[in-house]
N, C-alpha and C positions, 0 to 999 in steps of 0.2 A: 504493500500500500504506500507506503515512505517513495519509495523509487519512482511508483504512477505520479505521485504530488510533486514531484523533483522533475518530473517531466512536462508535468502539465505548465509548473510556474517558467522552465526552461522555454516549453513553445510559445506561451504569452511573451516571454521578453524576445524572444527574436523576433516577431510577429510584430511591437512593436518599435522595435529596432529597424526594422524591414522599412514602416508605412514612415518614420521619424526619417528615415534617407531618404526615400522616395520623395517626402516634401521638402528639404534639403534642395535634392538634387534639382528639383523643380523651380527653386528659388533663385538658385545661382542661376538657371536656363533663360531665367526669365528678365534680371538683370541686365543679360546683354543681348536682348533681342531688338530688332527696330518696332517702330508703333507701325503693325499690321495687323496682318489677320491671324500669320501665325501666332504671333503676341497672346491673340484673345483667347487662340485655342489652347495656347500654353496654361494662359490663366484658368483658364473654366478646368484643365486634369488638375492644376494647384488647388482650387477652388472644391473641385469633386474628392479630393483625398483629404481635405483639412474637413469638410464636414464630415466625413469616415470617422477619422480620430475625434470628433464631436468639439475639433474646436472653433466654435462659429464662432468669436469675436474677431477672430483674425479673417476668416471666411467671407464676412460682412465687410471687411475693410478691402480684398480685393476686389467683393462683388461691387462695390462703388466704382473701381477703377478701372475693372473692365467693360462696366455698361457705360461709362464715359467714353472710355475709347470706342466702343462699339457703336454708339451714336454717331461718332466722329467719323468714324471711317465705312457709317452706313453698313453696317455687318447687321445684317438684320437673325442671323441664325446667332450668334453674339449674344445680341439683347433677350431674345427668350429663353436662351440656356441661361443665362443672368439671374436672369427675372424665377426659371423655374426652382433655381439652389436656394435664392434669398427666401422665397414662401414656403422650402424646407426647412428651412430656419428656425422660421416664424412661426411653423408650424410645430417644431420640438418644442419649442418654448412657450406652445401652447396662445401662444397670441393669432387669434380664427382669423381676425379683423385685417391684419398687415399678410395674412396668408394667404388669403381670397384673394386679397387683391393682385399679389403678385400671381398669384394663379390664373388668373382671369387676362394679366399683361401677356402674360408668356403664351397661352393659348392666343392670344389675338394674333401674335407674331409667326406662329406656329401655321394656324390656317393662312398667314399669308405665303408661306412658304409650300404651303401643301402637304407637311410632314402629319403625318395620318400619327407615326410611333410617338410624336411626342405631344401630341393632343390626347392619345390614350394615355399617355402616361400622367399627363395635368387633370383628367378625369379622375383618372383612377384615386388621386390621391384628393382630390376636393372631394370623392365617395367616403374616404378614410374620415376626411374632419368631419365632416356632414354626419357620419355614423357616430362619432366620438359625442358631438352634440344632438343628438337626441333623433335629428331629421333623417329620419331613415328613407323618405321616400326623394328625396330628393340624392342623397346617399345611393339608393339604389340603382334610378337614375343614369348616375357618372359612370360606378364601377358598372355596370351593364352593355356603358357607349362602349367600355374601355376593352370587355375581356375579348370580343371578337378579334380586334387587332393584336394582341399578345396571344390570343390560338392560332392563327395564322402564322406570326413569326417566330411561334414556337416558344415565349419569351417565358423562363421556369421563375424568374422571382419575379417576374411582376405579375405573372399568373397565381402564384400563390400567396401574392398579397392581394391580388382582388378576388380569389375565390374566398378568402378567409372572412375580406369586407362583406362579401354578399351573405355569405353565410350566417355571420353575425347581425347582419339588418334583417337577415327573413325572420330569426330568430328574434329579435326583440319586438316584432310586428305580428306573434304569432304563428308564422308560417314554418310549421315544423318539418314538413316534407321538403320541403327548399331549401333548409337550414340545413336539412341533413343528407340534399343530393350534393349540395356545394362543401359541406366540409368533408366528404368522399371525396369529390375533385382535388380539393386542396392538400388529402391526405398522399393522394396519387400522384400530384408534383411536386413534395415535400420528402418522399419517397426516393424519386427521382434527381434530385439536390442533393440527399442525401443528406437531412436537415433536422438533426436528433431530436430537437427542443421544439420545431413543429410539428414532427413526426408523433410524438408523445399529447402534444396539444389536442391535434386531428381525430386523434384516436380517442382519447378519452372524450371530447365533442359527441365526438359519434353516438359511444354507450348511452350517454346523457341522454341523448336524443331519442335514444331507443326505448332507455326505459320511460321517457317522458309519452312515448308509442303504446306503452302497456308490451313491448315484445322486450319482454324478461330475456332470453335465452340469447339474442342478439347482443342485449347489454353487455349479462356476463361475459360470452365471447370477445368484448371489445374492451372491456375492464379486464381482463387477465391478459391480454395483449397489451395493456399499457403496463402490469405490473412486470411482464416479461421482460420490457423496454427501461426501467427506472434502472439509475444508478443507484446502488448502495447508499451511497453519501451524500451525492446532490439533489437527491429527489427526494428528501425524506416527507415534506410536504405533498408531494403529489401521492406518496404511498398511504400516507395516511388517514387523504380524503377518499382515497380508492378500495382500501379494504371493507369500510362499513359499507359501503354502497353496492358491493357485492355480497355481500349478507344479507343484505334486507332485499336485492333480487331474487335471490333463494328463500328469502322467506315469503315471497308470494306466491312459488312452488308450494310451500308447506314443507318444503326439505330442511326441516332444522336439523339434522344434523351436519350440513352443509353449511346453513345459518351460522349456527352455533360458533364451528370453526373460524370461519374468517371473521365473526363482529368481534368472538374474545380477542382473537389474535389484531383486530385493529383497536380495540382499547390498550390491549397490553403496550403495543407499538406509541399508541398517541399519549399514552401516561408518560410513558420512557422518552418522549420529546417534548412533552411539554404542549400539546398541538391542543390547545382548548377546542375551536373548532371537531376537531377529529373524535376526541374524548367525548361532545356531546352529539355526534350523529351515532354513535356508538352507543353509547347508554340509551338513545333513545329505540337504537333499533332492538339491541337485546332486551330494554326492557317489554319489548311487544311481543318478543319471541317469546321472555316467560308468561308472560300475561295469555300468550296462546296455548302456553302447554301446562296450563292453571296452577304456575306456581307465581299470586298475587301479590306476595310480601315481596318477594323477593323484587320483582316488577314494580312494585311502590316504590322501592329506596334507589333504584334506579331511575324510576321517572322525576325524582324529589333530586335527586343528586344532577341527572340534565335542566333540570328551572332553572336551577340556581345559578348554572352554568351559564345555559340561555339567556336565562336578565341579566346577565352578567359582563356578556359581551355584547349582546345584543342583536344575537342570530334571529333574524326571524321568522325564516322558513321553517328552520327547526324549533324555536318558540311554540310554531303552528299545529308542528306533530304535536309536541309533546303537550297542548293544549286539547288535543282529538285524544290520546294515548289516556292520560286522566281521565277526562271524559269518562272513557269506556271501560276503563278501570273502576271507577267509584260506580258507576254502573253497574257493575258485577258483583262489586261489594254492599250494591242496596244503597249507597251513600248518595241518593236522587237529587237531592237539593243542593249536594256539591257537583255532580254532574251536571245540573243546569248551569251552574255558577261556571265550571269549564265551557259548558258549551256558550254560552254570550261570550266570552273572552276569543272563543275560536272562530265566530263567525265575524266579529270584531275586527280582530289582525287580518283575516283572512279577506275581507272587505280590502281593509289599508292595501295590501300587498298587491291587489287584484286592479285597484286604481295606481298603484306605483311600475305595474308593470306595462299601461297605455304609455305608448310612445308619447317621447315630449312634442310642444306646440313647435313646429318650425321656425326656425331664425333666419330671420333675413338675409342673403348671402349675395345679395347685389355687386357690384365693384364700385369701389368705392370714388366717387367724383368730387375732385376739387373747384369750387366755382369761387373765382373773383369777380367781386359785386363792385361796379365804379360808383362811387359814393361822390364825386368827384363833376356832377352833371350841373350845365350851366344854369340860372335859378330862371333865367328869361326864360330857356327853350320849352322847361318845364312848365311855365306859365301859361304859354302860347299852346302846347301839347294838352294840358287839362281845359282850355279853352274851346280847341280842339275837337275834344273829345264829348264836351258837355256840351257842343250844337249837333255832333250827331246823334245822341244819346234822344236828344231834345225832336230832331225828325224821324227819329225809331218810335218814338212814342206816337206821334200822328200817325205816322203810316198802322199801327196796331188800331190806336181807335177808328181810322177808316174801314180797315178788316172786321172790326168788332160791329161796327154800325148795318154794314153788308150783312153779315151771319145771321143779323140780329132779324134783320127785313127777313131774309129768304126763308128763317125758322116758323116766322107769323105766317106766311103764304102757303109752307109746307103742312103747318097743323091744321089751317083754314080747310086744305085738300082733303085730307085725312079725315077728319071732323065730319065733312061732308057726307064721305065715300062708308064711314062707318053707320051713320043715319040710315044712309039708302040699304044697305047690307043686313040691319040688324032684324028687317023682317023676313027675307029669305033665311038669314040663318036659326033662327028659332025652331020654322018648317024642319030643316031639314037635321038640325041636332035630334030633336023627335025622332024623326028616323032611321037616324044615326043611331039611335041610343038603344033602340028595339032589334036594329042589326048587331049591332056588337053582344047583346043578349042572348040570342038565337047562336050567336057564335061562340059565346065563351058556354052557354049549355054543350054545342055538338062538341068542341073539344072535350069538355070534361067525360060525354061519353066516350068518345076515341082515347082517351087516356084511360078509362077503365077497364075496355076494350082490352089496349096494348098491355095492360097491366096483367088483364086475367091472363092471356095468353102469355107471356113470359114467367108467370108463376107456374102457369100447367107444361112448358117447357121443360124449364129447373125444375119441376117434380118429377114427370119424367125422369131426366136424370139422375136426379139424387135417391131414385126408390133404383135403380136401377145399382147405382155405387156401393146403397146400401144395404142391398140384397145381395150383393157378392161379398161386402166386406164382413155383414153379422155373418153369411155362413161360412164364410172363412172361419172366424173366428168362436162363433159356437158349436161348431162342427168339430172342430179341435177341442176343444172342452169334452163333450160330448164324448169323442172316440176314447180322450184317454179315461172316460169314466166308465167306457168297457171294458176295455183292457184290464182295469182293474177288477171290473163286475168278472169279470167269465175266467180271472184270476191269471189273464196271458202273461202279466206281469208281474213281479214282485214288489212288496212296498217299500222294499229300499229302493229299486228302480222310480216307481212311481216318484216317492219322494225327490227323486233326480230334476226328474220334469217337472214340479211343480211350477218354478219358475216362469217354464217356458207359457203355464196351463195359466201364471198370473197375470202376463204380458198378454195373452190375447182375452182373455178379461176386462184390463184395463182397455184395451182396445174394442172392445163391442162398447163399455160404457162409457168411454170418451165420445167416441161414435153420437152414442145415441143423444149425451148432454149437449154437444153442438150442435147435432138435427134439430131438438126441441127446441133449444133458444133461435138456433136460423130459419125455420117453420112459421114462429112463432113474430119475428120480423119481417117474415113474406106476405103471412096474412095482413099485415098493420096491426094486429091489436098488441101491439109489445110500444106503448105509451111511457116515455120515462118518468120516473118522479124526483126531479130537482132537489138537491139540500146542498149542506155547506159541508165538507168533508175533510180531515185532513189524508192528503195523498200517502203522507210520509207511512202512518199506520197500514194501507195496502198493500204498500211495494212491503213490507217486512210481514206479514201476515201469510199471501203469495209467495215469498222467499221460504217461509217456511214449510211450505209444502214438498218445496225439491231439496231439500236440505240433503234427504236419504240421496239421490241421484246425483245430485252435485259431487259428495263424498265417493260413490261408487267411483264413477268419472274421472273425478282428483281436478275437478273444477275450482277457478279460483272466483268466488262471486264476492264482488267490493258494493255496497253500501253508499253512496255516496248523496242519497236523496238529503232533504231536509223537511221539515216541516212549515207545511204549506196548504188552501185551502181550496178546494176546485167547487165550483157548484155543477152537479150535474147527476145523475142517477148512479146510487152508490154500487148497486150491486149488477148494472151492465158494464161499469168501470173495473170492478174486478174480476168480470168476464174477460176484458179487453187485457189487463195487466197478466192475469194465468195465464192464458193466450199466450202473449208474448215472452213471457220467462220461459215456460213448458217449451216454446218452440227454440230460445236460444241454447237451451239445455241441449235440446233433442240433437244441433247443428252444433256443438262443439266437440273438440277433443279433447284428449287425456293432457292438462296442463292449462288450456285454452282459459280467459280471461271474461267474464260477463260481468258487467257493472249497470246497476242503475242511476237514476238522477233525475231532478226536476230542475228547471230554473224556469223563469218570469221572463217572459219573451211578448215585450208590447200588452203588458199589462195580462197576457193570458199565462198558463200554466205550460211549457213545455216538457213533458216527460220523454227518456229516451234509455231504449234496451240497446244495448250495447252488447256486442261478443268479439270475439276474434277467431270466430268459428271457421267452415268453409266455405262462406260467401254463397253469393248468389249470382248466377251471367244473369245477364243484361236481358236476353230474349226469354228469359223464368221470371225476373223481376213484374214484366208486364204481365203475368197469367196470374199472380200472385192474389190479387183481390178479387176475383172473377168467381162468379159462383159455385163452387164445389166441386170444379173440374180440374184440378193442382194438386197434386201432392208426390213427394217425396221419400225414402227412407231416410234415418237421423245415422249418425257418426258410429251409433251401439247397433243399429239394423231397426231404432224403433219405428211403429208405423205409422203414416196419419192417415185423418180422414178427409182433406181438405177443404172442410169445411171453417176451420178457426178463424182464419183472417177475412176471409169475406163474413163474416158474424163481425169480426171486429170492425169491421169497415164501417157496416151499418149501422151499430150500437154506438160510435164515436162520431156519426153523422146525426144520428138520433138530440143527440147531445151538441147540439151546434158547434161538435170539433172537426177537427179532419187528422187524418193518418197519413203516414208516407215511410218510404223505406230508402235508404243508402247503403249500395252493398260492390263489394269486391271481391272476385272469387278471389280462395284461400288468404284474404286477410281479413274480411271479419264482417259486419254488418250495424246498421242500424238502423230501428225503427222508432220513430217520432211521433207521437201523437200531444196536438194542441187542442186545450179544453179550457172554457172559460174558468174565468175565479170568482164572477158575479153576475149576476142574473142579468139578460142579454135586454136591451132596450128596447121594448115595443112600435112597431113604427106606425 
């Protein structure tokens, strides 16, 4: 280890030794050169290597003296490379205002040249400050004009300093799929560079992004690819925000003893360095680990030991857990009045954080203009000038009230017409409104029968088929009941055998009587008489109510179902609502795999209630999505082989139509799905 440090501090001093001659050599060069063009270009490699070693005062002082000469001798490629070092400058030093501008000079000079590379290149870097300052969309913008022309010329660091920008603005705007195609780009030319400290950045971005994705398995993959990558010694920080954060990936598996292993081994690590930070994404995540495997003391003096931490330093992502972890904690413990008192505090922060994370208001990024005001004007011309100005002002105003007096005539002679034409009209229209009013009657009666008409026959349609689906699907399925109750009866079988099958004898059970509870409630929608009855409800009690039904299945599965509703109030018919919520859980169960991810949730979308079933099941094509609500002609096998009747969603369609909501579904084969349904919160306005 001694000897790598002997080496490392050995290469930093040649390295500076190296760039220290290099500007040397460059200084004498320059000394005794004549005032040309050489001269300039000499300056601007002097000029490019003194900002490397970061020493802009001296940088600043040739960049004066070569945009002198460069004006002088009309060197217009000169003046922009000038222009674009000084607003490097200014831009380390964090001064936006002197950095624009010179950004904004250099590109003017640049388009006059036609240099395409170094208009990307003044893009690129007005994306950078624009992103540092809040304005992402104008950020966006620049580095956007910019990356086409550095893919073209191939250009690996200015490519990976604008995929990194882009990445970073999709991301603070929300756009997680863009945040995370561009920091794979950036991973991939950083790669390429050969570029340890981006390479390690890239990578851990990624996982970030993943699990921000809900795709756990991804993350970890990307999170043990950057612990692969960390130094020992230099990276003690980046290991130590890395290990809890694969812990608690796996603990969304429910694989604690995977858990287990890396959250202790990241406490023990962030104790041993002092990494508050670290120490408290650690306590918080183990303490949800014991809290799951119901050892709750132990899990109290953990979540008591992250607050303090938390208020401490003043984490507040992790404030937020460990605000939810309590919670659920004193919950379990019956301790309801301190779990309320958690939960205000977590919806609280959770608000703050939710408005700190809207991109900031845009700054004005104009270029900056110097105007000299001549204060210095003769006081006669002035005189003469407002004189001027106050006779025509003086014949503007005649020429209006002549216009005004015109308008005014031609209004009187147009109403006089009108007046007239309405007199003579108003005894033919009387006549013929009468008549009018007996034809539109005659005509909204035949429609209403042609609507009842087309009604009956599209019900006797849909019965048809559905006595047809449902006559194959019961004797599937009591047919199979049935047989294995011979088998048994005439003794073909043993009852340990029997016993075997019971399972299979309880699946097609469930399946005649699911069967039959959709027929009745969507029967019962066809006729019309399924009328709702309105109340005020809260949602939050259903979606948990509902969850408890597939608990057993979930667990078979190794499904992970998150919670994420809150307490909220819909008006609407409570028990066609939790037709519609069964529905939807029962079917994201039916469509996930073993690992696979279902979450609920509501939020307030324009004053209504939007709820949304979420999986990351197998999706749905594009040409399935459209048969999906259509009357009881769709269905599928689930992930286990279970069966439907496809009757659910088109029940559900109906029953959240009944309910002046509507429904919709967003789906992706093999990454997941969601279904939407928006339901009032208050009784709808009569018109």
């Amino acid at each position: 280890m001694k000897r790598l440090i002997t080496l490392a501090v050995l290469c930093s001093s040649l390295f500076c030794f190296s760039q220290t001659n290099e500007i040397d050599s460059l200084t004498i060069q320059l000394a005794y050169q004549k005032q040309d063009s050489s001269k300039v270009d000499t300056s601007l490699y002097l000029i490019k290597a003194l900002y490397k070693s970061k020493n802009f005062k001296k940088a600043l002082l040739y960049i004066d003296q070569t945009e002198r000469l460069s004006k002088f001798l009309n060197h217009t490629k000169g003046i922009a490379d000038v222009n674009y070092y000084k607003a490097l400058i200014y831009s380390q030093k964090d001064d936006y205002y002197n950095a624009i501008d010179g950004y904004n000079k250099s590109r003017k000079y640049y388009k006059q040249l036609g240099d395409t590379l170094g208009i990307a290149k003044v893009n690129n870097s007005i994306g950078l400050i624009e992103i540092k300052r809040g304005n992402y969309s104008v950020g966006l913008e620049n580095s956007l004009s910019a990356i086409q022309t550095f893919e073209t010329r191939n250009l690996l660091d200015e490519l990976s300093s604008a995929y990194n920008n882009l990445a970073e603005a999709y991301y603070n705007t929300h756009q997680v799929d863009k945040a995370l195609e561009f920091n794979i780009k950036a991973l991939n030319v950083r790669e390429q560079l050969k570029d340890s400290a981006g390479i390690k950045t890239s990578t851990k971005n990624i996982a970030s992004l993943y699990s921000d994705r809900k795709e756990h398995r991804k993350a970890i993959e990307y999170y043990e690819k950057v612990l692969m990558l960390l130094n020992p010694e230099q990276d003690q920080a980046i290991r130590g925000e890395v290990l809890p954060k694969i812990g608690s990936e796996y603990l969304q598996f429910k694989d604690y003893n995977k858990a287990a292993q890396y959250l202790v081994e990241g406490l023990k690590f962030n104790r041993r360095t002092k990494n508050n930070d670290g120490i408290l994404r650690s306590l918080n995540a183990i303490g949800e680990l014991n809290m799951l495997q119901k050892k709750v003391k132990l899990a109290g003096i953990q979540l008591n030991e992250a607050y303090t931490i938390a208020s401490k330093i003043n984490n507040k992502p992790e404030l937020l857990k460990n605000y939810r972890l309590r919670k659920e904690l004193d919950s379990i413990n019956g301790k309801f009045q301190n779990a309320f008192f958690w939960q205000g505090k977590y919806y609280s922060l959770k608000e703050e954080l939710e408005k700190a994370k809207q991109p900031k208001i845009p700054v004005d990024t104009k270029t900056i203009v110097n105007e000299v005001i001549d204060t210095t004007k003769d006081d006669e011309f002035n005189t003469l000038a407002k004189q001027e100005e106050k006779k025509k002002n003086e014949e503007y105003i005649k020429k209006l009230k002549a216009i005004a007096y015109v308008l005014i005539a031609a209004f009187l002679i147009v109403t006089t017409i009108l007046l007239l034409m309405h007199l003579k009209r108003r005894g033919s229209l009387k006549t013929n409104r009468a008549l009018q009013a007996k034809n539109e009657q005659i005509q909204l009666q035949n429609e209403v029968l042609s609507e009842q008409n087309k009604n009956l026959e599209d019900i006797n349609k849909v019965k048809d088929r559905l006595f047809s689906i449902v006559s194959h699907d019961l004797k599937d399925s009591i047919s199979s009941i049935k047989g294995f109750i011979d088998l048994l009866k005439e003794d073909s079988i043993s009852r340990e055998e029997f016993y075997d099958l019971i399972p299979e004898l309880s699946e097609n059970a469930d399946n005649a009587s699911s069967l039959l509870f959709n027929l009745l409630n969507w029967s019962k929608s066809q006729m019309q008489n399924l009328k709702p009855k309105a109340e005020l409800f809260n949602i939050q009690e259903v979606f948990q109510n509902k969850m408890a039904l597939v608990e057993q299945k979930v667990e078979q599965k190794r499904i992970v179902l998150i919670d994420e509703s809150h307490r909220d109030f819909i008006y609407a018919d409570k028990s066609m609502i939790e037709i519609v919520i069964q529905n939807l859980i029962t079917n994201a169960v039916k469509f996930t795999r073993v690992g696979d991810v279902i979450t609920v949730s509501n939020n307030d979308h324009d004053g209504n209630c939007l709820i949304c079933v979420e999986d990351t099941g197998v999706g749905i094509s594009r040409e399935n999505v459209d048969k999906l609500f259509q009357n009881g002609t769709f269905t599928t096998r689930g992930t286990d082989n279970e069966k439907g009747t496809g009757l659910g969603l088109s029940i559900c369609k109906e029953l959240v139509e009944l309910n002046n909501g509507r429904i919709w579904v967003e789906s992706t084969p093999n990454v997941g799905t969601k279904f939407y349904v928006e339901l009032p919160k208050k009784r709808p306005v009569e018109s």
